[in-house]
N, C-alpha and C positions, 0 to 999 in steps of 0.2 A: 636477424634475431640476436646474435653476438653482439653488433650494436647497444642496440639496444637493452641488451642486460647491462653491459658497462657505462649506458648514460643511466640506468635506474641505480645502480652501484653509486656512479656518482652521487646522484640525487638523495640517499642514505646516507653520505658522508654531509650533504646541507643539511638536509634536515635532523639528523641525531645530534646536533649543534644541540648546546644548554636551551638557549635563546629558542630557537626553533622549536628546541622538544617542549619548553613551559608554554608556548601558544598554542601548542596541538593539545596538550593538556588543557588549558584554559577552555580552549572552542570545544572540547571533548564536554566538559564540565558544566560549558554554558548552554550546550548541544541540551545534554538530557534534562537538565534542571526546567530549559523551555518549552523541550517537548514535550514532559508533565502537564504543561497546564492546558487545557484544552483550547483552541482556538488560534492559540500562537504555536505556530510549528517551526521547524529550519525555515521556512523562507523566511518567515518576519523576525525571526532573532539577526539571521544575515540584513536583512534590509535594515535595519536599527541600528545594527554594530557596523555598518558603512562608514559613514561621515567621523566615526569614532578611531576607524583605521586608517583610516586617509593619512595621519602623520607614522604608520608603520612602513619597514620596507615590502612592498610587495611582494615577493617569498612570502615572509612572514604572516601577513595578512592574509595572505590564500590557505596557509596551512592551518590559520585559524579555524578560518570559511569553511574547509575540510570537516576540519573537528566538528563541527557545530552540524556541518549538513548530518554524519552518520548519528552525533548524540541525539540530536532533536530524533532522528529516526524512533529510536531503542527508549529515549524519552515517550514518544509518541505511544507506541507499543507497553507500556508500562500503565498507565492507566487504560489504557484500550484492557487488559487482561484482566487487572485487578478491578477496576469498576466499570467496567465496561462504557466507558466513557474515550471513544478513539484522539488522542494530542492533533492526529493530523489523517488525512484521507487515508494514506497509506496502512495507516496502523488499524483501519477499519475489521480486514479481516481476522486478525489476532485476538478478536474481539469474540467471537463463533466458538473457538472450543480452547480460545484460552479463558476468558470468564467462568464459564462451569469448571474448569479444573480450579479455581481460586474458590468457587465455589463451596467443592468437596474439601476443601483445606489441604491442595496442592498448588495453592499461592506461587513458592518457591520455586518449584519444578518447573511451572509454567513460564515463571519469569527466566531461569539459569538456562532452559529452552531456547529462551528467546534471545539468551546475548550466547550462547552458546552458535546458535544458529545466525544472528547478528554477522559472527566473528569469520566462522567459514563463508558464506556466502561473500563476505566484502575481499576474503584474499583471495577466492575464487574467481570474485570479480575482476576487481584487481591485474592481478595475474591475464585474464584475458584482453583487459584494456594494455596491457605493455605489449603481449603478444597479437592479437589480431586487430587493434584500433582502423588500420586501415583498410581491411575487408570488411569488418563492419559499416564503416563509415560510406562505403561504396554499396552496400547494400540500403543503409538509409538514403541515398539519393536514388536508389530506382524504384522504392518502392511509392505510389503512387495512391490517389484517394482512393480508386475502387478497393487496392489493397488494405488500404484502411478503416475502411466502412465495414470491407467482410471481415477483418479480426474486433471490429465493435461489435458484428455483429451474434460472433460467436459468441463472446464474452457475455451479451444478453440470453442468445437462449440457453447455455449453457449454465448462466446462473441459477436459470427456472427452473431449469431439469433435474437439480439438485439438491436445494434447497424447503425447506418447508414440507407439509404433509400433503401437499398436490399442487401437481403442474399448473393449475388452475389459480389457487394460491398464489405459486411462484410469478406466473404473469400479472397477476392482480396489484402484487405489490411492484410490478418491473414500470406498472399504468400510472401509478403513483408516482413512481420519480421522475419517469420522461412527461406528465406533466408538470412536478415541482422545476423541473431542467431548461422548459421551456418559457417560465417567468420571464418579463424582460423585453426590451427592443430587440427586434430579428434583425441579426448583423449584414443581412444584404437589402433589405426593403426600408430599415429603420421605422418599420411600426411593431406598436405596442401589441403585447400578447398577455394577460392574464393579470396585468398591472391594476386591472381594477380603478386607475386616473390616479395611482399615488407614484408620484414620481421616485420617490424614492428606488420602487421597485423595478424601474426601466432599466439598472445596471444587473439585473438579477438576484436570486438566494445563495448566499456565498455557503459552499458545498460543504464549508466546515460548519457553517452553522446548521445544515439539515443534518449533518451527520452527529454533531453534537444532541441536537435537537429529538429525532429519534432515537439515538440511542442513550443519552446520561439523561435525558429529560423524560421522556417513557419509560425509559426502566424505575426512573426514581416515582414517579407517579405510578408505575406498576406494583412498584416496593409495598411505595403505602396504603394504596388497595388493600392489601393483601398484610399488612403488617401484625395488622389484629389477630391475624388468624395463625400467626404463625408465632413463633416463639422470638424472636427479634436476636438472639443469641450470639456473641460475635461470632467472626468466624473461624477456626485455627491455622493456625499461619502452616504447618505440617514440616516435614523435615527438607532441609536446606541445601538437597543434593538429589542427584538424579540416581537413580538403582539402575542392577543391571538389567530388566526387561526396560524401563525408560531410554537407555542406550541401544537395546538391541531395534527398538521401535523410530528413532529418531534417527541414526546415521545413514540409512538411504533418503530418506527428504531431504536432509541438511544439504547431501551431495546432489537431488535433484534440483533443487529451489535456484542454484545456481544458471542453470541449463535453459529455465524458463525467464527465469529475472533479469539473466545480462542482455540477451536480446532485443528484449521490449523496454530497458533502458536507452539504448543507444538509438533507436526510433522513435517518431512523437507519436504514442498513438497512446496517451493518458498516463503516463509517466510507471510509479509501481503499484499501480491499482490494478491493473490487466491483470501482471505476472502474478503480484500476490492471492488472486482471486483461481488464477489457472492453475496452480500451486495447488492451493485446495481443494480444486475441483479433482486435482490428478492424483492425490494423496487418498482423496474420499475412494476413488475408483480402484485403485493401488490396495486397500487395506484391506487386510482379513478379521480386520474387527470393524467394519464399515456399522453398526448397530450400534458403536460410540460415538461415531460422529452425531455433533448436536450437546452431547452430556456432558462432553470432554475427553477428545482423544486428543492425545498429546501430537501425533502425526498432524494433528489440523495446524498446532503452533511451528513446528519447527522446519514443515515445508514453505509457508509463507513469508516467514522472516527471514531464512535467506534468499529466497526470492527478492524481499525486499532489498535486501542489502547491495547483493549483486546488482539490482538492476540500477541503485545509484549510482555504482560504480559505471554503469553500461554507459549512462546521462553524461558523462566526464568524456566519452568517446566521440561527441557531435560537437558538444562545446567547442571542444580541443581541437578536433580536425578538420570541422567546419564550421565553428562558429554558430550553434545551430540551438538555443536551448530547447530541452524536450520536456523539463519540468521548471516550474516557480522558484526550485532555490535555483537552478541553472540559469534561470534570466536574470536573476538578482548578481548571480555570479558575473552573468558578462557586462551588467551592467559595473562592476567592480573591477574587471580586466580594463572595463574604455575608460575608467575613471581615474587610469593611470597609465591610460597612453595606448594598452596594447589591444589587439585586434585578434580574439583565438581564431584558426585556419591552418592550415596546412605552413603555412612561412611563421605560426609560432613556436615549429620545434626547433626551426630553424634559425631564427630572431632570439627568442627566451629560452634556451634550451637547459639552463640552468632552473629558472624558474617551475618549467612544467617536468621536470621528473623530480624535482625535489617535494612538488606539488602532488603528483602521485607516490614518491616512498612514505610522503605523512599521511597518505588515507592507511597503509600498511599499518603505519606505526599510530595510525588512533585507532585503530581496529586492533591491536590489539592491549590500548590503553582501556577501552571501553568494555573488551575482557573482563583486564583486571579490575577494574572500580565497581564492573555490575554485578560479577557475580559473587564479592562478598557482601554486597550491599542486595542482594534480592530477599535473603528472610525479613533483612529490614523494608525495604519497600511492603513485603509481603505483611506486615503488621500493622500496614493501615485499616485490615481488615477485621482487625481485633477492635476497633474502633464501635461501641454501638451503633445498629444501623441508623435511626432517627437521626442520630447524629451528623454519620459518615453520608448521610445521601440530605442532608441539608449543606452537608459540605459539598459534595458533587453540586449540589443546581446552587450554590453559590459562584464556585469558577465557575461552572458552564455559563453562567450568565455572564464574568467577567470574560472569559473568552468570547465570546459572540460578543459581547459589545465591543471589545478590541479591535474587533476583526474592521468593523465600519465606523465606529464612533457615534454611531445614531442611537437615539430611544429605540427607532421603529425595528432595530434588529432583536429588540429584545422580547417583541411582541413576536412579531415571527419566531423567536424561536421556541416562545412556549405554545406557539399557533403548532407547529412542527411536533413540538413535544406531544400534544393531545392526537395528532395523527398517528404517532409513535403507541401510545398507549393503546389508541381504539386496533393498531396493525397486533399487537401483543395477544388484546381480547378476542379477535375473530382469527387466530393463530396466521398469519398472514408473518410470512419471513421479511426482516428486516435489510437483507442484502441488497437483495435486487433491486430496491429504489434506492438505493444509495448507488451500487452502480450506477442506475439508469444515470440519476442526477451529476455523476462525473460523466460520464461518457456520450449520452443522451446528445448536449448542445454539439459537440467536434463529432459523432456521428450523421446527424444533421446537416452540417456542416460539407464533410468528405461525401456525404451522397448528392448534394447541389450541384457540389464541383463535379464529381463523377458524372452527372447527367447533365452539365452546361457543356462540359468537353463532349460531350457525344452527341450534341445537340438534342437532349431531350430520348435520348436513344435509350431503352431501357437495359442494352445488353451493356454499356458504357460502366454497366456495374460489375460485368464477369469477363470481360475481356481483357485479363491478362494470368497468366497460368498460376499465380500464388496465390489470386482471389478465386480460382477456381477450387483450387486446392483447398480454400479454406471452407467453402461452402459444400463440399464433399463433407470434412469433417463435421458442418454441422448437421448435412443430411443423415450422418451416421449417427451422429448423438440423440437428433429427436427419434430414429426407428433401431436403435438401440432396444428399448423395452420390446419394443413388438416381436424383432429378430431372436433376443433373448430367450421370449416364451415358446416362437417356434421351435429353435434348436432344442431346448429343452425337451418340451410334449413328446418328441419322439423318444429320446433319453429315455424318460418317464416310462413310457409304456413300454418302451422293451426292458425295465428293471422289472416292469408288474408280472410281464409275459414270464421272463428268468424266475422269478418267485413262484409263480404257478405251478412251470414247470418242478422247482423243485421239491415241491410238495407234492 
């Protein structure tokens, strides 16, 4: 561990270099400005600015990549809040009770939340990526499909069980995504599923575009619905600091989001959509004001962003020690490392060992660049709001459309995504929650996926799916979450009556 603080020490003496700190700055800069726009998130700003770095030194170039991976983040998360329009998968949940707080005209608070929480989460992360990198990294290689099917699996019913005004509901819309997930050639038979004979759709629905789709393209067609009826009024940008019950409500999230985010970084089991979603789910369960969740509890925004944060930081632990990416800008990233010779694994600390702690002191040092630029710049962000709506939501399905067409470059994505959007809308009208098919549709295909392989390894054996004690473990927890309610009203009823019985008596 002494080690190791004195090569990250080093690695702070590279990177606080002039040179060094103006490209963390740069990638910080180019980070949020890309994850704004809908469709384009950190990985396709990294994929673009590739061939553009090639004539930079490698330090430099990665400390870029840095920057960019966390801005795009907190970019992502920015519109996800204020127009409920998510930059990138990730920023999806931030979207649930930071929207209604921008709503109320706590724009601000929502947003200084979120790089607030941003900022802990990543030196949290951080911090555990210098210190446990390699007990993690030995944890991601035991962990196995069945283990990874039952933490998808929780993920699904624990989203239903939470969200929306019934379970019933909650599943209805989970039906919806794991058949939007399923679109596409099946990756072990290579036949077609749902493709309808149009080739286009044998690669599948790229997840940004359904998430775009139901939610900037439904909400804006929900908008207009309803515009007539309502006064169109902008909306107030509110004050540009957090109070003290806003602090007393957010600094246990901030510190759990960390707990849940780095771990499910540092394994492939769906990058920060897990954590950010189990964040909320733990925060909903956690809170004594659980009857704002949905309206705008500010606990929803600040457990899941740093959730989010952390667990990019966790993704830097598989790259780094085994080469291994566990999300889209991490493959992009290694595609960057071979693009210049080197091979991340365990002999990269030992081969570049200047490069990779220099590489981790600048995620420090743009975490806490991204600090300072967002949170004097969140009232301004927050003034997009003031914007008439007619306006501001012909502006949303304007990017949304350039986003989604970016994504593939085809007409037909564009069809799809206003096809998406009308699903989004009819989900709004028959109150059906938006989450859980976005779930399904990240998690759905690599759920599918880890229960194939969990049942070809067992030959078709169906215990192949609990036969090892973490997946057992995790199917406990989900037995407990669906008989949760029923246990709940038990223990209670008796409560109940001997309060009636006590009253009685005292009368």
């Amino acid at each position: 561990m002494v080690e190791s603080v004195g090569l990250l020490l080093d690695g702070f003496a590279t990177a606080l270099s002039p040179i060094n700190l103006l490209w963390a700055a740069i990638g910080v800069l180019l980070g949020t400005a890309i994850g704004v726009l809908p469709g384009i998130g950190p990985a396709m700003a990294v994929a673009l600015l590739l061939p553009v770095t090639f004539a930079l030194e490698p330090t430099a170039a990665f400390i870029m990549f840095a920057g960019i991976y966390f801005g795009g983040m907190f970019g992502g998360s920015t519109t996800s809040i204020l127009l409920n329009t998510p930059g990138e998968s990730a920023a999806v949940v931030a979207a649930i009770e930071g929207n209604p707080m921008a709503r109320k005209g706590r724009g601000s608070q929502a947003l200084a939340t979120a790089a607030i929480g941003h900022f802990i989460g990543a030196v949290v992360g951080i911090t555990l990526l210098v210190l446990l990198a390699p007990t993690i990294a030995d944890l991601a290689v035991n962990i196995g499909a069945p283990d990874f099917f039952a933490i998808m699996m929780l993920a699904f019913i624990a989203v239903t069980s939470v969200l929306g005004s019934s379970r019933i509901r909650g599943f209805a819309s989970l039906l919806i995504g794991l058949t939007i997930g399923i679109i596409g050639l099946d990756e072990m038979t290579g036949q077609q599923r749902l493709t309808f004979g149009i080739l286009h759709l044998s690669d599948g629905i790229d997840v940004v575009i359904v998430a775009v789709g139901l939610f900037a393209i439904g909400e804006s067609l929900w908008v207009a619905a309803h515009l007539r009826r309502s006064s169109g009024k902008p909306i107030p940008v509110g004050q540009p600091w957090l109070g003290a019950d806003d602090l007393r409500r957010t600094w246990k999230p901030w510190l759990r989001g960390p707990v849940i985010g780095f771990p499910f970084g540092a394994i492939p089991a769906g990058g920060a959509e897990i954590p950010t979603f189990l964040s909320y789910v733990t925060e909903k369960r956690l809170s004594k004001r659980r009857k704002e969740f949905g309206t705008g509890a500010i606990e929803g925004v600040a457990g899941p962003e740093s959730a989010a944060s952390a667990s990019a930081a966790g993704t830097m632990v598989s790259l780094l020690t085994l080469g291994l990416p566990t999300t889209a800008v991490a493959a992009v990233m290694l595609a960057a490392f071979q693009q210049y010779g080197l091979q991340p694994g365990p002999l990269l600390f030992q081969r570049e060992p200047d490069l990779v702690w220099a590489l981790i002191a600048s995620m420090f040092i743009g975490s806490v660049l991204l600090l300072v630029l967002n949170l004097p710049l969140a009232p301004v962000w927050a003034k997009l709001l003031q914007i008439p709506r007619p306006y501001l939501y012909a502006g949303i399905l304007f990017f949304a459309s350039v986003g989604a067409y970016a994504v593939g470059g085809q007409p037909l994505d564009l069809i799809v995504l206003f096809v998406i959007g009308a699903i989004g809308f009819a989900m709004r009208r028959y109150g059906l929650p938006v989450l859980p098919a976005i779930i399904a549709v990240i998690l759905g295909p690599s759920a599918e996926q880890q229960m194939r392989r969990a049942l070809q390894i067992s030959d078709g054996n169906v215990s192949g799916l609990v036969n090892t004690p973490f997946a057992i473990t995790v199917y406990v927890v989900i037995a407990l979450v669906l008989l949760w309610p029923v246990l709940f009203r038990l223990i209670r009823r008796p409560s109940t009556q001997d309060d009636a019985e006590r009253e009685r008596v005292d009368v």
